[in-house]
Every structure is written in C-alpha cells, then in structure tokens.
N, C-alpha and C positions, 0 to 999 in steps of 0.2 A: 028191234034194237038196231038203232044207225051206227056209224061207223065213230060219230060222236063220241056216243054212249061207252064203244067198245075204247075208245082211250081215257074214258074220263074213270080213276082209278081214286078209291078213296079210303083213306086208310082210318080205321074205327077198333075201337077198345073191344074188346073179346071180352069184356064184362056188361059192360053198361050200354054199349052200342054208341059210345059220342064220337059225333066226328072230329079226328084228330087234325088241324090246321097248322100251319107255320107259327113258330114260339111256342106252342104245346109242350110239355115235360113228357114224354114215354118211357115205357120198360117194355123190351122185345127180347122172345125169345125165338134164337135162330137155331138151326140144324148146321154146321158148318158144311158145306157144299166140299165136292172134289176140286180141285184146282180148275178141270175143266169146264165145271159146271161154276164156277163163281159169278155169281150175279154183277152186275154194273150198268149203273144208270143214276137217276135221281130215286132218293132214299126213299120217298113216300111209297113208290111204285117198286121197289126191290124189298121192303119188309110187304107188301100188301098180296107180295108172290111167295118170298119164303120162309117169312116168320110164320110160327107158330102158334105163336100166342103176342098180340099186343096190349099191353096196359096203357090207360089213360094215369096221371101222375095220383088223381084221387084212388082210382083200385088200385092203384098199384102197394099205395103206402098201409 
C-alpha cells in the first residue's frame, strides 16, 4: 500500500457497496463526537471515518 493509496479514501453504501461520488443523495448515520474529538475536514473523508452506517439514496429509501 503507497502513500497514494493511504489518502485515497472512498466513501461506499454499507448495503450495496456503490461508490458514493459528488451529487450523490446519502443517508449517514453518525455518533455525535465530544467537542474535542469533532471531526473537520472535507465530508467524504469525515463520514468515511465516523459514520456508522452510510446509505446510497436507492437503500436508503
């Protein structure tokens, strides 16, 4: 695994396995973090650390 690999972070439905891309519809389930543990950054890469569970808009409905 290259160093590449270790940033390339991809975020995928917890049913169906599709990869989720920009303009996609989601449904995430989060654990609300301590204040000092609250995530920030870009969203693909903060739900694909502490969500739970992500839906693709077809599982979800």
């Amino acid at each position: 695994m290259g160093l590449k690999d270790f940033f390339n972070i991809e975020l995928k439905c917890s049913i169906c396995g599709k990869t989720l891309k920009s303009g996609d519809g989601l449904t995430a389930h989060i654990t609300l973090p301590s204040e000092k543990m609250m995530p920030v950054g870009r969203m693909d890469r903060v739900l694909s650390k502490f969500a739970d569970k992500v839906y693709c808009k077809k599982c979800s409905e």
